[in-house]
Each structure stands twice: as C-alpha cells, then as structure tokens.
N, C-alpha and C positions, 0 to 999 in steps of 0.2 A: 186665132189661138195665140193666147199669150209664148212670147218670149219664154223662152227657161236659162233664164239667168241664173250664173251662179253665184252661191251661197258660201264665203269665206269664213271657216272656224280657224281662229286662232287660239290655240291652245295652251304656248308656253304661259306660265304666269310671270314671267320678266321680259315678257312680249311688247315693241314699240312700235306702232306703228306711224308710220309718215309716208309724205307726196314726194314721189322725183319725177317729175314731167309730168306726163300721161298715166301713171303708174301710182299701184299701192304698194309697198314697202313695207317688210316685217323683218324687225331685227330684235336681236337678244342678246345681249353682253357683248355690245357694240360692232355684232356680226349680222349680215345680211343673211335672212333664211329665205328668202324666197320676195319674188316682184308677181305683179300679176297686174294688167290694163284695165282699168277702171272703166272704161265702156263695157266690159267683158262683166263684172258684178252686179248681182242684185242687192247682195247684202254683204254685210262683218257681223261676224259673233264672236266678241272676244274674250277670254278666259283669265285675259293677262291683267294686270293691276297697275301696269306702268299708264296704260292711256294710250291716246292719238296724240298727233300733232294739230293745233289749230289751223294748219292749212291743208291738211286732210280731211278733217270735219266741213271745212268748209267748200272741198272740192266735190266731198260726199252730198249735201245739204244742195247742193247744184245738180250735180248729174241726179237728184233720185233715190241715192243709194243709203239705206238705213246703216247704221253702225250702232249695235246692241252690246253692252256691257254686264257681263255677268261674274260670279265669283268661280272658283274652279273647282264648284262643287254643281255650278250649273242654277244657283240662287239669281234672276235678275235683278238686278242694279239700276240701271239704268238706258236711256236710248236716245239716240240725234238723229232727228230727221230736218229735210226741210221745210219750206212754207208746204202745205198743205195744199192739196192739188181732190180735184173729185168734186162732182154736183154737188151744188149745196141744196138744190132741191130733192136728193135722196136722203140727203144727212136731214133734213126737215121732217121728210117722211118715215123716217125711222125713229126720230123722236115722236112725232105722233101714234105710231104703233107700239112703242113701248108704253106709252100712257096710258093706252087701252088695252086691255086685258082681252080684250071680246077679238080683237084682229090680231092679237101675238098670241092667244091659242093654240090657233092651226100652226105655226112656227116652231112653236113649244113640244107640242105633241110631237110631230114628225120628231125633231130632235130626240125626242125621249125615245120612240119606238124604233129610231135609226140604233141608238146607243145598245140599246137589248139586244137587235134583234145580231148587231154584230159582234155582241159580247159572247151571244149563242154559237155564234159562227167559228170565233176563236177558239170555244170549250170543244166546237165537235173537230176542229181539224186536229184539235190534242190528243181526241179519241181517235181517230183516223191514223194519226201518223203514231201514235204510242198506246194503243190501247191493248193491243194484243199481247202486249207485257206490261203493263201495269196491274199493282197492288188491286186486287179485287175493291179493297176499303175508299180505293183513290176514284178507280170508273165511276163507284156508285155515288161518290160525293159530283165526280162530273155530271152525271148522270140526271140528279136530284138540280143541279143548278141550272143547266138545261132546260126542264122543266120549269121549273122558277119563272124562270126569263121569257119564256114563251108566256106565260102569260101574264106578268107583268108588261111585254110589247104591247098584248092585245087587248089589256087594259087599259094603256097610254093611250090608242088610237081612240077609244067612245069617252075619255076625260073632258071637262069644259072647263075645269080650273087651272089657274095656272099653281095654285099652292098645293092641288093632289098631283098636279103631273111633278113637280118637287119632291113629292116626295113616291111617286114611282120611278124615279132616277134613282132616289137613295138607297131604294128597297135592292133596283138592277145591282147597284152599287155591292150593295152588302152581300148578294148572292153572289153575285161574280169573283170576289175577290174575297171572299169563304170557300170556292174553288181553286184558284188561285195554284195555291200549291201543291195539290195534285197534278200541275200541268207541269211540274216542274221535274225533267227527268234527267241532268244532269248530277252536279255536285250535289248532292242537297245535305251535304254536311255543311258545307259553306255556304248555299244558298236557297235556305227554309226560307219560307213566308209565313209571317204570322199574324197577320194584318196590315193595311194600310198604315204607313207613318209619314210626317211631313215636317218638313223643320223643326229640326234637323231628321234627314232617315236614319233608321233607325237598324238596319240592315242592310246588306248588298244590293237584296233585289230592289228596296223599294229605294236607295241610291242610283240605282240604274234607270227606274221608271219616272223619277221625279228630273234624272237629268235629259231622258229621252224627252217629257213634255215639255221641258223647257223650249227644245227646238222644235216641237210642235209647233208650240204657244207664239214662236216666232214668226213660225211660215203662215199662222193663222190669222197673227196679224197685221205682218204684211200684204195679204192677201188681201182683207176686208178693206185696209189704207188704199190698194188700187186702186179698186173701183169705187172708192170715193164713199165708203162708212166711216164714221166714229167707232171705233173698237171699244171706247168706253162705254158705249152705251147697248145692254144685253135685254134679251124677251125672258132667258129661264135663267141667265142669274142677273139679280139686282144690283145698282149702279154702288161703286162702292170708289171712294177716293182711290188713286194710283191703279186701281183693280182692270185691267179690261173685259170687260164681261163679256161683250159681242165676240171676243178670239174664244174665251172659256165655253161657250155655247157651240160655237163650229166645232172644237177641240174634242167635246163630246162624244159625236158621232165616228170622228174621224181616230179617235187614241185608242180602239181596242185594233184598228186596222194597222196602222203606222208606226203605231210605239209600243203595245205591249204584245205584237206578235213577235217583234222584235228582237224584243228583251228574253223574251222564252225561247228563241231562234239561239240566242249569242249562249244561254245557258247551256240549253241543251247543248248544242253543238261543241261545248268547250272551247267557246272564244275567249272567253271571260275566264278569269281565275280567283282565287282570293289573293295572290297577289295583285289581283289592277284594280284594289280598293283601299284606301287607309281609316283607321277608325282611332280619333282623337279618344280624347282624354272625360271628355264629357259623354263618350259613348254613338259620337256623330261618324255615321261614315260616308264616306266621297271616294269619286273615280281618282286614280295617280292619272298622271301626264300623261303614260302609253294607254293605261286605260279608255282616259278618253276620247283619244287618237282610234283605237280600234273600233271603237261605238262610232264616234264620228267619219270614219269608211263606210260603217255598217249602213248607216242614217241614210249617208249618200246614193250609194249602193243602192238600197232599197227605194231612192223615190227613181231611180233611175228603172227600174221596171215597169211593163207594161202591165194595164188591164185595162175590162173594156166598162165604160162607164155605163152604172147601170140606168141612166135616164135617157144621155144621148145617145147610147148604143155605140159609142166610138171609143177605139182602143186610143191609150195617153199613156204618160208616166205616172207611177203615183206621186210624183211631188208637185204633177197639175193638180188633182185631185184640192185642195184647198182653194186654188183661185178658182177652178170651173163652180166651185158649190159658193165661194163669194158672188160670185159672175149671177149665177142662181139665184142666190139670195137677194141680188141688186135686181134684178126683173120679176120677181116677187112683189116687192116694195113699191116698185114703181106703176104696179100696177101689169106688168105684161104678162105675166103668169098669175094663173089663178091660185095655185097654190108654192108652197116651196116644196122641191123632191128633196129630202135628204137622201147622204149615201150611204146606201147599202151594199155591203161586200159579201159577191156570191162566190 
C-alpha cells in the first residue's frame, strides 16, 4: 500500500516559499507561518504568486515531491517536477492503447458507466438525507435525473464507440447538473445553480466545484505520475497541448465522489457563506483566503476517511482511492488484468 503522504496547500497569495535544512518553509511579509520536513511531503499547491526559492524546487525535483502553482482562484498555472521516474514499457503501452480505439473501449466505457452510475449515487443520498423536506418540484427533478442516469450507465456498458460513449458522458453530464440545484438545501439565496460555468465561474457554487477539481485534478495526477503513466495522454478525452487528459478521464469517475459531494456537504451544512467568495468587476467569482482555508480542511478531512473498496474489498482512505485505480489501471495496461474495475461508490 502506498505511503499517504502529505499534501501542502498554501494559501496566502504573498506566500514564499524556501529550503532551511531538511525543511520546507512558508513565509509572508517576511514572517515565518509555518516549517514542515520534506520527507514528511507528497506535494505543494500553492495559491501564492510570490513563488519558491530555486533551492526548494530543487530539493523538491530530488526527493519526488511535485510543487504545483495555481492562481487564488484555483486556475492551474503551472508544475515542477523532477526527472521522470515509472516504466517506460507501460508509458509505450498506453500509447498504443490510445491509438486503438478497439482496446481503449472497454476503458472508456467503464469510465462512462462509473461516472453515472456515481452521479446516481450522489442524487439519491440527496434524497435520503433531504427528501423528506424538500420542494415536491425539487424531488421530482431529482427523481427524473435518476432515472436519466440509469440508463444512460446501461447504455455506456453495450457501446463500442469511443465518439457515442462521448457523448453519453455528456448526456450524464447534462442530466446531472439539471439536477444539480435541487440538491442544494442551504443558502440558496446565495447559492443557486444555473448551470455549469468555467472560466471564469460564474457563481459561488460553480467557484467552489471548479476549485475543488482543481485538487482533484492534482491528486489525479500525481497518482497516474507514480506508477509511471503519461498524464497527457487520455482513452476518453483526446490529447490536447498543456491538457492532461489521462488525470481528466480518472477525474471523471472519481468528481461526483470527492468533489461535488463535498461541495453540497459545505453548502448545506453552512460552512461556506457568501462572505468566503468575491465577485470582480467582470462578474468572476473566487474563494477569499478563509474561504479557502475552510474548503481546503474540508478536502483534507474528507480523504482522510475510510471506505471499503469496491474491487478489492479493502477498507482505505478516500485520498488512496486515486493511486489504488492508477495502480489498476497500470495492471490493465500491462496486461495483468483483463479488464479495468472503475470506481464505484456504494
């Protein structure tokens, strides 16, 4: 079982980091906020715009340890890693899989019907944990999506193309998040959904889902980076400059489990306010600094929970849950699995 290393956010935006010894270093307006042992880290995700020191980057690029730069809205930027480590004979085999359409099917598919089937999953716990006071208008939209998803899964599984399973993602896509906001039993003066937006969001919520995927999109691929994949290169989405598509495809399965149970979790519960958002001048809104301090507990928090995997039958944390279905997917590729399990959250 892999290590569970931890995962450093840094959050101020006048955030410095540097090397004292053995040690990572984070300071802001020329004070020390905190040290932490660099054998002790997986990762940096940093918020802040000052940078590293080049003898941080370079102690990181050694031990292993990615340092990922993003804006403080949760927009990636940028990433330093070191030389590149992992088979080169799986990295081979994954490019040949992506070339053929006839053995990145079965990869595809499961992906698709993983993504439904846990989109279904999150609509009925809505209904479970809030149905019994909800807006009659609101269940039967949950109700109707539910249904949707169910069989758009079980149309994903008997697909043989990779351009109709595309587009029964999109269809998931569109259903799911036409429900969306009936799962939403908090503020909803302050935190309507009215569709998906993306650069820049366009709303609270969907500021909050695009900063949660961010650290998805992290752990996803660093995970694939383990065991020695090309993150750039994806079976259900296609290879695009700067794009990683192999983290966007794990990301799939794994974002209605991780990130927007989450996000409906901090809502409802009133963690979140419309004070932990700002909304610029052009109409862009982003998490403040406590804002995203309280999500980034939440994040933590949440992979540090157990469940039981449903392929291996072994209880983990959910923030294993990405390297175990890397791990997966790397004995797929290689031939030692006949197929790949995606994950399903029961």
């Amino acid at each position: 079982m892999r290590r569970h290393l931890n995962t450093i956010y840094v959050t101020s935006e006048d955030a410095w980091l540097r090397k004292d010894g053995a040690n990572i270093v984070v300071e802001a307006d020329g004070v020390e906020k905190g040290r932490v042992p660099l054998h002790l880290i997986g990762g940096v995700v940093s918020f802040g715009r000052p940078g590293a020191s080049p003898a941080l980057m370079a102690a990181c690029a050694e031990a292993g340890i990615t340092l990922s730069f993003l804006t403080p809205n949760g927009k990636f930027l940028a990433r330093m890693e070191g030389a590149r480590t992992g088979n080169v004979l799986l990295r081979r085999a994954q490019y040949h899989i992506a070339d053929d359409s006839v053995r990145a099917v079965p990869i595809v598919r499961g992906i698709v019907a993983a993504k439904a089937a846990n989109q279904r999953t999150v609509l009925r716990r809505a209904l479970r944990d809030h149905g019994a006071r909800m807006d009659p208008a609101a269940r039967t939209t949950l109700e109707a999506a539910d249904l949707r998803l169910g069989h758009v899964a079980r149309r994903a599984t008997g697909a043989d193309d990779i351009a109709i399973l595309r587009g029964h993602e999109g269809e998931a896509a569109l259903a799911y998040f036409s429900a969306f906001d009936a799962m939403i039993q908090g503020d909803r003066a302050h935190f309507a959904f009215r569709g998906r937006s993306r650069r820049p969001p366009l709303d609270r919520v969907n500021a909050l889902m695009s900063f949660l995927y961010a650290m998805l999109g992290h752990d996803c691929r660093s995970a694939l980076e383990t065991v020695g994949f090309d993150p750039q290169v994806g079976f259900l989405h296609s290879d695009r400059p700067g794009r990683s598509s192999l983290a966007l495809d794990m990301m799939e399965e794994l974002r209605p489990v991780l990130a927007d149970r989450l996000a409906l979790t901090l809502i409802n519960r009133g963690q979140l306010n419309a004070r932990d958002f700002v909304i610029d001048e052009g109409g862009a809104v982003s998490l403040t600094d406590d804002g995203r301090k309280t999500v980034l507990v939440a994040w933590q928090d949440r992979k540090k929970r157990d469940l039981r995997h449903p392929f291996l039958g072994e209880t983990m944390p959910m923030g294993l849950v990405p390297h175990i279905q890397a791990l997966l997917l790397s004995r797929h590729v290689r031939g030692d699995l006949d197929g790949y399990p995606p994950f399903i959250w029961k």
